[in-house]
C-alpha positions as CSV (number, residue, x, y, z in Angstrom):
1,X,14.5,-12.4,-33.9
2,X,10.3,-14.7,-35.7
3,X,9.9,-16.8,-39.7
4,X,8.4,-16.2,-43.4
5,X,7.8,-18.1,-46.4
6,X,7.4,-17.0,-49.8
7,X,8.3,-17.9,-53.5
8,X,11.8,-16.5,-53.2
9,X,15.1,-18.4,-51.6
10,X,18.5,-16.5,-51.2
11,X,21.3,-17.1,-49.6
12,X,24.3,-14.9,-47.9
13,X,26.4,-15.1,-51.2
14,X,24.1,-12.0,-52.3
15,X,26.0,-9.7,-50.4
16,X,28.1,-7.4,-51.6
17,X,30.6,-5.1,-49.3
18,X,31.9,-1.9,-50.2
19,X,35.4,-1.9,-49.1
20,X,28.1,0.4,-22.7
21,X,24.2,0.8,-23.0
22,X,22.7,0.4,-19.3
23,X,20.8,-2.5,-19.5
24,X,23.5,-4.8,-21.7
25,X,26.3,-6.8,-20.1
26,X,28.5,-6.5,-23.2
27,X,29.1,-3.8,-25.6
28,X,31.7,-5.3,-28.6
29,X,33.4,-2.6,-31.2
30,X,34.2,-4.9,-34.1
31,X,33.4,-8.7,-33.9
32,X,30.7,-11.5,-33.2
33,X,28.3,-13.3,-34.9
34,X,24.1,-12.0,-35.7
35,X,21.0,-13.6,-36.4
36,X,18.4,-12.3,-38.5
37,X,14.5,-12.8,-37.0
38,X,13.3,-13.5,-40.3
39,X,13.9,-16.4,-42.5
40,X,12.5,-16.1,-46.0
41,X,12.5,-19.5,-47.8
42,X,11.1,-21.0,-50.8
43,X,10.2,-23.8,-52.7
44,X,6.9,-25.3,-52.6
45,X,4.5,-25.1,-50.3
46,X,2.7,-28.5,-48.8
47,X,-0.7,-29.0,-47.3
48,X,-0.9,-32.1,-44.3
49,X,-2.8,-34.0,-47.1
50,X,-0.2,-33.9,-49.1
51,X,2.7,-35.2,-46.9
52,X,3.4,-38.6,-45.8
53,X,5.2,-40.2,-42.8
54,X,7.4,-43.1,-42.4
55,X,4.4,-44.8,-41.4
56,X,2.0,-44.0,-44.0
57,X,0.1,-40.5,-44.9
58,X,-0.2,-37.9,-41.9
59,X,-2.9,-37.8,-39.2
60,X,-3.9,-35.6,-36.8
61,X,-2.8,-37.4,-33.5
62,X,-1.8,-35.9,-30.5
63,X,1.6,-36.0,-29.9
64,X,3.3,-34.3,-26.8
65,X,7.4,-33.3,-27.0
66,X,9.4,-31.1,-24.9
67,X,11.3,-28.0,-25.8
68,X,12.8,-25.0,-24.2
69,X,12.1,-21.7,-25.5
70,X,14.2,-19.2,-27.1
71,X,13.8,-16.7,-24.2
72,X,14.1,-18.9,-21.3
73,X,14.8,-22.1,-21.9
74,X,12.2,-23.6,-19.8
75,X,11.0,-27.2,-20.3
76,X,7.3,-26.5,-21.4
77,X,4.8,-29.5,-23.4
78,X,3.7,-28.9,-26.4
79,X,0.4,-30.6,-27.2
80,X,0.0,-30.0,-31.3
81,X,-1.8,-32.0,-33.8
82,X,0.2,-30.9,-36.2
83,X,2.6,-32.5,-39.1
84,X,5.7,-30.8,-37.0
85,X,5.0,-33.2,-34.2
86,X,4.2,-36.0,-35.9
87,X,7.9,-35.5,-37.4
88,X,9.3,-34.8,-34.0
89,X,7.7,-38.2,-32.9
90,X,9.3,-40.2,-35.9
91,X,12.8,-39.1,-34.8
92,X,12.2,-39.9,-31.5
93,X,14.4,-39.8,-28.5
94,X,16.6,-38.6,-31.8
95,X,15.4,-35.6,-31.5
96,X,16.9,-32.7,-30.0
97,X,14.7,-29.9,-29.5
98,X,15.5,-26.9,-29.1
99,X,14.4,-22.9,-29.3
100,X,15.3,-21.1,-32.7
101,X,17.9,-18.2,-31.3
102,X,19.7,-20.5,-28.6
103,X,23.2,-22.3,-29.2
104,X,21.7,-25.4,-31.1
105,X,19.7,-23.5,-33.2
106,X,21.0,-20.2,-34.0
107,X,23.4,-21.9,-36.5
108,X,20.3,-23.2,-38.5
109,X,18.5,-20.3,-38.3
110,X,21.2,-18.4,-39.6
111,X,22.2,-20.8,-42.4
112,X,18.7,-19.5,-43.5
113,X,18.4,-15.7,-42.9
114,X,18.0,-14.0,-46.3
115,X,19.7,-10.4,-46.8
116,X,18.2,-9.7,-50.1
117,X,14.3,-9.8,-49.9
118,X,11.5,-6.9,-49.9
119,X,11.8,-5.8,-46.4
120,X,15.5,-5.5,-46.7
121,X,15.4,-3.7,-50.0
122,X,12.8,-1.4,-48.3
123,X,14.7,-0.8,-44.9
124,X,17.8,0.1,-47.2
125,X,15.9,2.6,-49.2
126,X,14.0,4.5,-46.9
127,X,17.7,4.7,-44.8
128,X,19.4,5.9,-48.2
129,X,17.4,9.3,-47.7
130,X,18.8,11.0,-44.2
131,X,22.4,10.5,-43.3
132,X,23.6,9.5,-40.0
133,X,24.2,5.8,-37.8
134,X,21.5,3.4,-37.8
135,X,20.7,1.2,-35.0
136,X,19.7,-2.2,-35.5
137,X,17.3,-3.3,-33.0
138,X,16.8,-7.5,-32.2
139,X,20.1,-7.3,-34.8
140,X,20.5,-11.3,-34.8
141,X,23.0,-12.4,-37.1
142,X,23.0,-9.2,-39.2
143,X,20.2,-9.8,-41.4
144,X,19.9,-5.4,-42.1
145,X,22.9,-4.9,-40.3
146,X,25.7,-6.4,-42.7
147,X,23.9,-5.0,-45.7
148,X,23.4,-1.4,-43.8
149,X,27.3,-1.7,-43.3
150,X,27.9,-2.4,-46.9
151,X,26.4,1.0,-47.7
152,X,28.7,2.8,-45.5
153,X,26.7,3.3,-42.6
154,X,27.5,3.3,-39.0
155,X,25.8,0.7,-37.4
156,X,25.0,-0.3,-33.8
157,X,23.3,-3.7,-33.3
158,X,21.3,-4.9,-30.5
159,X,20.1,-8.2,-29.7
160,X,19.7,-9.9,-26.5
161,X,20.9,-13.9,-27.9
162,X,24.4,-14.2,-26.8
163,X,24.4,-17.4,-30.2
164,X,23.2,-15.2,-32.3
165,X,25.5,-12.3,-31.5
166,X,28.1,-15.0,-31.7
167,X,27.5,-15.2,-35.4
168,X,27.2,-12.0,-36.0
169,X,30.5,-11.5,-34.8
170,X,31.8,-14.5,-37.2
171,X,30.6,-12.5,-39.7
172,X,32.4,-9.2,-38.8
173,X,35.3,-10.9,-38.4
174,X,35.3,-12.2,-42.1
175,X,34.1,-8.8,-43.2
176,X,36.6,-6.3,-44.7
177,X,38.2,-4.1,-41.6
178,X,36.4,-0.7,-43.2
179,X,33.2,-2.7,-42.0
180,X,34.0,-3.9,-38.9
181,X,35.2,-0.3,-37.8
182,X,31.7,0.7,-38.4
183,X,30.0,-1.4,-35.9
184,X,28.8,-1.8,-32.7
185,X,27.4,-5.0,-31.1
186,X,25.5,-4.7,-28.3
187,X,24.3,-7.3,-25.6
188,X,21.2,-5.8,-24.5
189,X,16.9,-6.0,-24.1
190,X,15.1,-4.2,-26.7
191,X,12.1,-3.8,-24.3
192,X,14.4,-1.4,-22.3
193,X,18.2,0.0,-23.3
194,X,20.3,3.1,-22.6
195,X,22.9,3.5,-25.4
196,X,24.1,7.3,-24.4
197,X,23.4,8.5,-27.9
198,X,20.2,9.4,-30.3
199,X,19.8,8.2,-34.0
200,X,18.1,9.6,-37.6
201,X,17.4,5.8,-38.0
202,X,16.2,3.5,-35.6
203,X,15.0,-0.2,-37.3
204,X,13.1,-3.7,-36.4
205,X,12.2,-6.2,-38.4
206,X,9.5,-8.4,-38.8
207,X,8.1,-10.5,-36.0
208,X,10.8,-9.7,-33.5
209,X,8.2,-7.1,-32.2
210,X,6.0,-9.9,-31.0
211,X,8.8,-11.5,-29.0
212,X,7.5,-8.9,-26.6
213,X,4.5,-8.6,-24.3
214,X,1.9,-5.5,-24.0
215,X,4.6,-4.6,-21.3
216,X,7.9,-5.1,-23.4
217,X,6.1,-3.4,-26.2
218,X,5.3,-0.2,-24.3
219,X,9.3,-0.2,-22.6
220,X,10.7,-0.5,-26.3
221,X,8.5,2.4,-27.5
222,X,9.9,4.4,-24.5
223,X,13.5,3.7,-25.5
224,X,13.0,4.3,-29.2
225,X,11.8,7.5,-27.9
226,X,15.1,8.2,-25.9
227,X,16.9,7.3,-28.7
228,X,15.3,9.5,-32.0
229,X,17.2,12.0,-33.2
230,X,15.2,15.5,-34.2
231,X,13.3,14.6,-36.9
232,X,14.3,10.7,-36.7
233,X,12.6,7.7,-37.8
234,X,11.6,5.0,-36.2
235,X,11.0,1.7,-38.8
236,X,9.5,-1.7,-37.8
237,X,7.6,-4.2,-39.9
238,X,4.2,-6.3,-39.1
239,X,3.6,-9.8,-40.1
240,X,-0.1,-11.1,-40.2
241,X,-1.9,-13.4,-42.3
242,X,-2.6,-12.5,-45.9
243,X,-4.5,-16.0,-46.9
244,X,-6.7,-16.3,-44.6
245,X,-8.9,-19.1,-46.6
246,X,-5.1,-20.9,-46.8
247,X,-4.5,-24.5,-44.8
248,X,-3.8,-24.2,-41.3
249,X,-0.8,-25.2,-41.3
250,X,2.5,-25.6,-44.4
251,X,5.5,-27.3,-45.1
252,X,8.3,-25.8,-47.2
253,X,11.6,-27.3,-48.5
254,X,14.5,-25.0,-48.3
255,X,18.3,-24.9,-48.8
256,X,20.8,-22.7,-47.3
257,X,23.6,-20.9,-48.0
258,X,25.6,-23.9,-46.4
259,X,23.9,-26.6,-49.1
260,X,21.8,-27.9,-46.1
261,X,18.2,-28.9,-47.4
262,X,15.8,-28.2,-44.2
263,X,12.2,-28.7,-43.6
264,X,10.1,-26.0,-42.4
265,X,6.5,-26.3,-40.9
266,X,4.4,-23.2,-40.1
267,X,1.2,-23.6,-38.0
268,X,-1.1,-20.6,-37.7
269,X,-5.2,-20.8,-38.0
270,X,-6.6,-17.9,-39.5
271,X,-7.9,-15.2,-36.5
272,X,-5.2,-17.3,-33.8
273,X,-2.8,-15.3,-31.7
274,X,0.4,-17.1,-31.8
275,X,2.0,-19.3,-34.9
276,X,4.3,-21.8,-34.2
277,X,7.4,-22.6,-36.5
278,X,9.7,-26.1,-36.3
279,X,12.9,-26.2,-38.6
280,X,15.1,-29.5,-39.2
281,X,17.1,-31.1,-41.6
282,X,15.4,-32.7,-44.0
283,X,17.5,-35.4,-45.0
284,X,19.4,-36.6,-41.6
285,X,21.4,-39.6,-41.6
286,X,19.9,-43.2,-41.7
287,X,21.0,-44.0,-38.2
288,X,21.1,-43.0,-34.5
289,X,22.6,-40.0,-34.2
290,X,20.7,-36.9,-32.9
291,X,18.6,-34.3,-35.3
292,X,18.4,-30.5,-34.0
293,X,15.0,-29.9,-34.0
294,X,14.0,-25.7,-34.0
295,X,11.0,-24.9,-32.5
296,X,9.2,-21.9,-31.4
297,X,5.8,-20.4,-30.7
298,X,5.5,-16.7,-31.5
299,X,2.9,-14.5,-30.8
300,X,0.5,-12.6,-33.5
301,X,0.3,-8.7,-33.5
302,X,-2.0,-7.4,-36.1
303,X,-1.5,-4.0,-37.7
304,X,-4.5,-2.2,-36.2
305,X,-3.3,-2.6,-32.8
306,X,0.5,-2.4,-33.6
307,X,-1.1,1.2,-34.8
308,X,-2.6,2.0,-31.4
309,X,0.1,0.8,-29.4
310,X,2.3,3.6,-31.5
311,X,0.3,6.1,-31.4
312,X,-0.7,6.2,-27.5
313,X,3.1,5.7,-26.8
314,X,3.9,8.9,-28.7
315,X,4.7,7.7,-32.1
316,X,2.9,9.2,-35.1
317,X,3.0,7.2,-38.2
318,X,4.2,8.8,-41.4
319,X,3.4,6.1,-44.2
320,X,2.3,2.3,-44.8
321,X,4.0,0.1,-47.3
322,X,2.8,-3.2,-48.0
323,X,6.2,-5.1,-49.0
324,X,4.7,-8.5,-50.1
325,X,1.9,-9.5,-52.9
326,X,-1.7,-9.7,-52.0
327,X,-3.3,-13.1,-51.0
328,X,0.6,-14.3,-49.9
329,X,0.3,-16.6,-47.1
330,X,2.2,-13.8,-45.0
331,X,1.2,-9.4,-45.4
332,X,4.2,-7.8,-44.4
333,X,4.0,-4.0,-43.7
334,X,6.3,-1.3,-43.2
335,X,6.0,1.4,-41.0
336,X,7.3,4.7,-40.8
337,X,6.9,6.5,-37.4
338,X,8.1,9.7,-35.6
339,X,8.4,11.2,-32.5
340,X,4.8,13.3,-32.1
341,X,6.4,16.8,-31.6
């Protein structure tokens, strides 16, 4: 499940606990690990003027690395002129990169996932007004659903990373039985799932809807669809730009809930239609050993289309709420949608 910055770090200490869908190849009752498609660090933020290299102040040369994606895999080059290559080129063949939700880096992107923020404290609050189970779409680690659980609610969580269900299911496993016995993890596509059963409260978080294409997008709004209770609600969050006279690209500092110190660098021109976002330890040893590098590009889907997509699918939307400051680097907006009955 998509990666934020802002002013405000927090780590998984901040929670507090109370006490076979068609298209998935698992469904798990109790256990596994999650990942949460949003990382919200802090710290401050850099410009590429204002960070230097082991060689001497950052340029804008072309470097070219290899990475497989977090949905496939695949080999692909990346050509970039960015400060995240030039770091991946200073580790050299040290570097191992990878996708952010796979097995070598769904631990770091879950040493950072944040379950106290604004769109958390929203999602919890507009749930807090209708009984019933919740489901969890593009789950992750558990980013909404540990905290949903902690409330008492029934949750089933969807995600289609095997690592980052893995984690999720660490998690459950250290939670208090009451919880576990509340959840559901299922292995499954978001763009198209059959889960035998309708919710009040259907959720997804910010950026995981751009994991999708026009295609995935219109197959998720059919499920949610097949899945709403009467008079349900689905939720889901947008991400665009909110600085749009801000640096290209920025570089942010941020520790974990582990005590691990990373770097983060986020490249996304004002008006492009992707971003791309590289995580790595910012302080690896002084030898030869290899550095996970996390990196992904993810696609950009502004809120006026998001809108029409919705609405042509069958989806009318009830209320907007902007959950960060204006002129933040990233506009986050909730929306509140319902089956058009």
């Amino acid at each position: 499940m998509p990666l934020t910055t802002t002013e405000e770090t927090t780590t998984s200490d901040e929670i507090t606990t109370a006490d076979g869908p068609a298209t998935s190849d698992e469904i798990t009752t109790a256990g596994g690990p999650a990942t949460g498609h949003e990382i919200t660090p802090g710290h401050e933020i850099t410009t590429s003027d204002e960070i230097t290299t082991a060689d001497g102040p950052a340029t804008s040369d072309e470097i070219t690395t290899d990475h497989a994606t977090a949905t496939d895999h695949a080999t692909t080059t990346v050509r970039a002129r960015t400060l995240a290559a030039r770091r991946i080129a200073e580790l050299g063949d040290r570097a191992r990169v990878c996708g952010l939700y796979d097995a070598l880096g769904a631990p770091l992107y879950h040493d950072l996932a944040t379950y106290d923020d604004p769109e958390t404290r929203a999602l919890l609050t507009a749930v807090r007004t209708t009984p019933g189970p919740v489901l969890d779409l593009a789950a992750g680690s558990g980013r909404f659903t540990l905290p949903l659980l902690a409330i008492g609610r029934q949750v089933t969580a969807l995600d289609l990373s095997t690592d980052m269900l893995a984690l999720l299911r660490t998690a459950l496993d250290r939670a208090p039985a009451s919880m576990r016995a509340r959840c559901t993890v299922v292995r499954g596509d978001m763009s198209r799932f059959a889960l035998g059963q309708r919710f009040p409260h259907i959720l997804l978080g910010t950026t995981s809807l751009s994991l999708l294409d026009e295609d995935g997008r219109a197959g998720l709004y059919r499920s949610v669809l097949a899945h709403l209770a009467e008079g349900g609600r689905f939720l889901l969050t947008v991400l665009e730009r909110g600085d749009l006279d801000g640096p290209d690209e920025t570089a942010v500092r941020v520790t974990g809930a582990g005590g691990t110190v990373y770097e983060l660098y986020e490249h996304w021109p004002a008006g492009a239609d992707s971003r791309s976002v590289t995580l790595l330890p910012a302080d690896p040893p002084q030898d030869d050993s290899p550095v996970t590098v996390c990196t992904d590009r993810v696609a950009v889907l502004d809120l006026p289309r998001l809108e029409e997509e919705l609405t042509a699918s069958g989806l009318t939307i009830t209320s907007r709420q902007l959950l960060s400051p204006p002129g933040e680097r990233h506009r986050v907006t909730l929306l509140t949608t319902e089956a058009s009955r």
